[in-house]
N, C-alpha and C positions, 0 to 999 in steps of 0.2 A: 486497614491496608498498611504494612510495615512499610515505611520509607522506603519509595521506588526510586533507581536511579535512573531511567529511560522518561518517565513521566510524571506530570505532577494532577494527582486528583482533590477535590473541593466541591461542596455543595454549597450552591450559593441561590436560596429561595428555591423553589421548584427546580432547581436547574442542576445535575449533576456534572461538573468541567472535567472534560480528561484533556491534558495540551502536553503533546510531545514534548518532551524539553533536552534536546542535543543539539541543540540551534549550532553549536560547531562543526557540528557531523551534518550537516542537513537533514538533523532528526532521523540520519540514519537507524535500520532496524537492525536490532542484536537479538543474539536468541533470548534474552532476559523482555524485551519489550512485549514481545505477543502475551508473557506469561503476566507481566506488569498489566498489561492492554486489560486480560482476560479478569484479574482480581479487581478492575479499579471497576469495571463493568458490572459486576456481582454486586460491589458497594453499592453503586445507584441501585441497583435492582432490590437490593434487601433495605433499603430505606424509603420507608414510608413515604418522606415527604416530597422525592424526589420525581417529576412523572417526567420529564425530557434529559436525554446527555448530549451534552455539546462536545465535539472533537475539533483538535484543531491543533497547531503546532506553532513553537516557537523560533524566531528567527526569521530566515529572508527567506522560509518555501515551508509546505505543508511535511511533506514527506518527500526527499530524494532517492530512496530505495534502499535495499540492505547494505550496511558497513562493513564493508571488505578487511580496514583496519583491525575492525574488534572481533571478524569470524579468526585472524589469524591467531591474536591475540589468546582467542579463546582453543585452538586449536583445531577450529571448524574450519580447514581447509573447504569442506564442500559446500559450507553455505557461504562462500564466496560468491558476491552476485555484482548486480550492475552497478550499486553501491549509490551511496552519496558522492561517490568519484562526478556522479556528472552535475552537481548540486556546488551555486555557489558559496564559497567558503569551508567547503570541504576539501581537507589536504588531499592533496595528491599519496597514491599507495600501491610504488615500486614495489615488485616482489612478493605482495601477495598469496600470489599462486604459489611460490613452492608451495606452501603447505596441501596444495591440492593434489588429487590422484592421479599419481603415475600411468602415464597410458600403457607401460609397459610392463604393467602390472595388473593385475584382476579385479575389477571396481564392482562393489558389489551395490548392484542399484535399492535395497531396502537399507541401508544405512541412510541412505538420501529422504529415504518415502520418511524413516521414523524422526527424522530432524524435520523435517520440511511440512510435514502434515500436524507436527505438534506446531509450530507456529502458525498454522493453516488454521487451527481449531483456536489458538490466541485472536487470528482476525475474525475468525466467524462467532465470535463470542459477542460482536455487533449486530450480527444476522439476527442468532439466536436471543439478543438481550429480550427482555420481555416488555421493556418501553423503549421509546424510540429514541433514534441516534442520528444527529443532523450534524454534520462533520462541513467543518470550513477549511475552504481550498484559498492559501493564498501564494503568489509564484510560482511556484511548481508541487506537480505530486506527480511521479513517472517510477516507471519499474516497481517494486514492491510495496511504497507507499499507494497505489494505486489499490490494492487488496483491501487495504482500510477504509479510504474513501467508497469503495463500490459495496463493501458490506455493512455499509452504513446504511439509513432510510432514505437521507433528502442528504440531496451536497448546493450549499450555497458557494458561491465559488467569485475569485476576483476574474476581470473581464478579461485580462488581459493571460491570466495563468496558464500553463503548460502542463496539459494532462494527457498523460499517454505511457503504452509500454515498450521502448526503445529496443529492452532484450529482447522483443520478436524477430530481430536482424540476424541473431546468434546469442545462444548462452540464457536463454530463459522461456519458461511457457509459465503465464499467470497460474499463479494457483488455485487463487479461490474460481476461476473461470466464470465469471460472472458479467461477462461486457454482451453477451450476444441477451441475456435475461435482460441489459437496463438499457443496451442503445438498439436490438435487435440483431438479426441474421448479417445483413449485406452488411451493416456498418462497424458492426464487430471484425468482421472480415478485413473489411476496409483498414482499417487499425492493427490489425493481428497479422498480415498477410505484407506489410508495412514496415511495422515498425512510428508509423505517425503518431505525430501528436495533437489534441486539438486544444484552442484555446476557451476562454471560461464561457465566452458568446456560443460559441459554437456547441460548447457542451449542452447550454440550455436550448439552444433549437434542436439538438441530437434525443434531447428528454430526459441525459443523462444527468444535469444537475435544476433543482426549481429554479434559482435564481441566478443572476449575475452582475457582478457592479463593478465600478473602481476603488482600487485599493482603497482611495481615505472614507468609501460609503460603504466600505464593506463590513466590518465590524455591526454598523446598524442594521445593516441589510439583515444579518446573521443573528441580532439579538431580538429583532422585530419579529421573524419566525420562530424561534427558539420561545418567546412569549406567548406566541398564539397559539402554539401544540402544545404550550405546559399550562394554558387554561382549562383544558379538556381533565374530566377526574381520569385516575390511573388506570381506573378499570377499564375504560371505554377506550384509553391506548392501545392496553393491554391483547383487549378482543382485536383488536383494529389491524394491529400488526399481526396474529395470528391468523387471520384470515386473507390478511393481502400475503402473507408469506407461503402459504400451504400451495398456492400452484405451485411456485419453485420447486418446490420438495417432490413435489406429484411428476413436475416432469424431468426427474434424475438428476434435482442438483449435483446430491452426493456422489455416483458412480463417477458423472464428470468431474467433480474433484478429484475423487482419487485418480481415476487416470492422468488429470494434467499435475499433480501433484510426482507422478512416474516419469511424466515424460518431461517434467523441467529435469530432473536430474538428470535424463537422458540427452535432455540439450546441452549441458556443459559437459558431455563425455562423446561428441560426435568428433570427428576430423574438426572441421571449421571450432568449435569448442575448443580443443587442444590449441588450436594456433593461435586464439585469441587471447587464450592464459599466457602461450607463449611469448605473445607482443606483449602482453600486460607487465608479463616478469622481466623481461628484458628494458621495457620503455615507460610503462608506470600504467595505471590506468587510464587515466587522462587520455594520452594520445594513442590507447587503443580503440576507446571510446570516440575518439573525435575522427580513426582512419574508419571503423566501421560506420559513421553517421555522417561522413561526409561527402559520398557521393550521391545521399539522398536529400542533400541541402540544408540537411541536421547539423548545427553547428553546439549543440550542448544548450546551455544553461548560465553558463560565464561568459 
């Protein structure tokens, strides 16, 4: 794997490490990460001696969602999302939105699908890896880091973490759609219908993560399982995950991606979308994020 600058990957004993590393961005996601995400995932997979990968991020949060700085940076006005804007230690990023599509102008929604489903196929490269993927949650993992952590196999997670997807209030529909597969029907809803977040206790009674601890027991909590699934031989993962995974597939993961893969970009091009960009460019993100999460007793992350 040629020198990533989103992530640092290392094999260490049976264990292949992938850990975000933009801890200034709150491991904000750029379009270089899925593709970074997707090659370091292939490494494990084509090395023999590897049978588990560990995921996990560095800094004070797992994942805070996509970098808004570096979609402008790059010129992706439209994969401007909820950002590490809501992640602490992430600057603040006035302005933004120009680079985004003019409402008075003709937006064409497959520009959206072919950016946004190539990073959709960088997160499901966890789904599809061929040994398993147990991703540690610690602080927060909300908006787009949320895609990695669910397409991962097992999420060990701290007690007290902040998981959930915020842009369901305006401005996002999950992509890889996969919360009504790991928490169910009504609680998927519950969250989606929302905007809530739940904390890392909660997630383990939800079913959504095995374990949960406090920060200073987390790390052991996470190398304790990370041990026990990499004593199992490769083969026997191998089958193991193809078999738990084949309902998913059977009951229309794929179509549901694509559709909500359509319809995020259709959520940053509604009325309420425009006027969110509009507060964002005029007042920063920050406190467009904090007027949209505040009458839901959502005060952010800082």
């Amino acid at each position: 794997m040629s020198d990533p600058q989103t992530l640092n990957y290392r094999r260490d004993g049976r264990i292949g490490r992938i850990t975000l590393d933009r801890p200034d961005r709150g491991n904000g996601i750029t379009l270089q990460m899925p593709v970074e995400l997707a090659a370091a995932v292939e490494e494990a997979n084509l090395d023999p001696a590897v049978h588990v990968i560990a995921l996990a991020g560095n800094g004070t949060g797992f994942c805070g969602g996509y970098d808004l700085t570096a979609a402008e940076d790059m010129g992706g006005g439209r994969a401007a999302r909820e950002d590490a804007a809501d992640s602490p230690g992430a600057p603040n990023s006035p302005g933004v939105v120009a680079a985004n599509h003019d409402p008075s102008g003709t937006w064409d929604p497959v520009v959206d699908w072919q950016m946004m489903s190539r990073n959709l196929r960088g997160f499901m490269s966890l789904f599809h890896s061929d040994k398993p993927v147990i991703c540690k949650i610690h602080g927060y993992c909300v908006a787009g880091g949320t895609d990695m952590a669910l397409c991962s196999d097992l999420i060990v997670t701290e007690d007290r973490a902040k998981i959930g997807y915020p842009p369901a209030r305006v401005w996002g529909v999950p992509t890889s759609m996969l919360w009504a597969h790991r928490v169910g029907l009504e609680r998927a809803r519950r969250l989606l219908l929302t905007g809530d977040s739940i904390d890392g206790t909660t997630a383990v009674e939800w079913g959504l993560a095995s374990e949960a601890a406090p920060r200073d027991e987390l790390d052991e909590c996470f190398e304790r399982l990370l041990e026990r699934v990499g004593r199992l031989p490769v083969n026997q993962l191998v089958m193991h995950k193809l078999a738990i995974n084949a309902p998913l597939m059977s009951q229309g993961l794929y179509g549901n991606q694509m559709m909500s893969v359509f319809f995020d970009g259709i959520a940053r091009h509604t009325p309420e979308g425009y006027e969110f960009q509009r507060e964002a460019a005029q007042d920063g993100y920050r406190e467009a994020v904090r007027r949209r999460d505040e009458p839901f007793g959502d005060h952010g992350l800082s």
